[in-house]
C-alpha positions in Angstrom: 10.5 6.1 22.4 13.0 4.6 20.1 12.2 2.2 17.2 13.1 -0.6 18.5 10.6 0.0 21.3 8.0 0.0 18.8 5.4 -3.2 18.9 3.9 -4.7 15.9 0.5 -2.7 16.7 2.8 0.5 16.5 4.2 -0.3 13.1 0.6 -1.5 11.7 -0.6 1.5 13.0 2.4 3.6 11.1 1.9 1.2 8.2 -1.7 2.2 7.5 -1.6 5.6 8.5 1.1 5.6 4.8 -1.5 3.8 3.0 -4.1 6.1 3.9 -2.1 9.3 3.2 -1.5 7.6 -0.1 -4.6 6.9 -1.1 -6.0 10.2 -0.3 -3.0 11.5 -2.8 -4.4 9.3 -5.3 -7.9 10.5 -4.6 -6.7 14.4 -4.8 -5.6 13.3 -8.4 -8.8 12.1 -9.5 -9.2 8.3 -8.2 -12.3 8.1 -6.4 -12.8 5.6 -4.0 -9.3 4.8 -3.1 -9.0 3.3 0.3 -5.8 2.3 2.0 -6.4 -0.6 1.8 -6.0 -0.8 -1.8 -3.0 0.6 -1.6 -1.8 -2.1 0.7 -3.1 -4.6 -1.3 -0.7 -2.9 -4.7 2.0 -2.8 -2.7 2.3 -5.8 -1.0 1.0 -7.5 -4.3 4.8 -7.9 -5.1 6.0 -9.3 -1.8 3.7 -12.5 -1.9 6.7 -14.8 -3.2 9.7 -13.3 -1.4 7.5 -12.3 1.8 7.8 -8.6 3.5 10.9 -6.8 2.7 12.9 -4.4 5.7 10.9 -1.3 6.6 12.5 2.0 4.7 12.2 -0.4 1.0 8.2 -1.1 2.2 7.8 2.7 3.6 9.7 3.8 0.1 7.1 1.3 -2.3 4.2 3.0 -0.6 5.3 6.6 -0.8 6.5 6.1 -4.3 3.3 4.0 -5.8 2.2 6.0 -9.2 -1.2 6.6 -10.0 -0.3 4.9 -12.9 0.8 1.9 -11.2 -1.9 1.5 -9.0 -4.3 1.9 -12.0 -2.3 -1.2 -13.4 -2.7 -3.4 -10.5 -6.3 -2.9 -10.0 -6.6 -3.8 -14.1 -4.7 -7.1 -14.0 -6.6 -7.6 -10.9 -9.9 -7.6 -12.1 -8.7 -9.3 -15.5 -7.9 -11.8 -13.0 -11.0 -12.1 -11.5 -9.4 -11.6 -8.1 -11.6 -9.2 -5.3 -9.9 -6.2 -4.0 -11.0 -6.8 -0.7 
């Protein structure tokens, strides 16, 4: 099956299964907790003005979110007051 065969399901599905294998990174590293959809939520964080970027830049922010980073989000977040859910 070639990518462009692939259905929005398929890349959700492809999507998430990143953000998970991120988030258990993060939890290996000592943040408990993590779920992917926290991760998604950091990542895509950025995108909300210029919308979803092409594929290999949104498969490259996911694999290359820092602990750091993430730490950062969820801080500004809550200083915020915004939910994580």
């Amino acid at each position: 099956m070639g990518m462009e065969e692939l259905d929005e399901q398929d890349w959700d599905d492809a999507i998430e299964m990143l953000c998970q294998s991120k988030a258990d990174e993060l939890v290996l590293v000592g943040y408990e907790h993590v779920t992917s959809k926290d991760v998604w939520n950091c990542v895509s964080h950025k995108y909300e003005k210029e919308g979803i970027p092409p594929l290999h830049k949104l498969v490259n922010d996911i694999l290359s979110l820092k602990a750091t980073s993430f730490m950062n989000y969820l801080t500004m977040s809550a200083l915020r007051g915004s939910t994580f859910e």
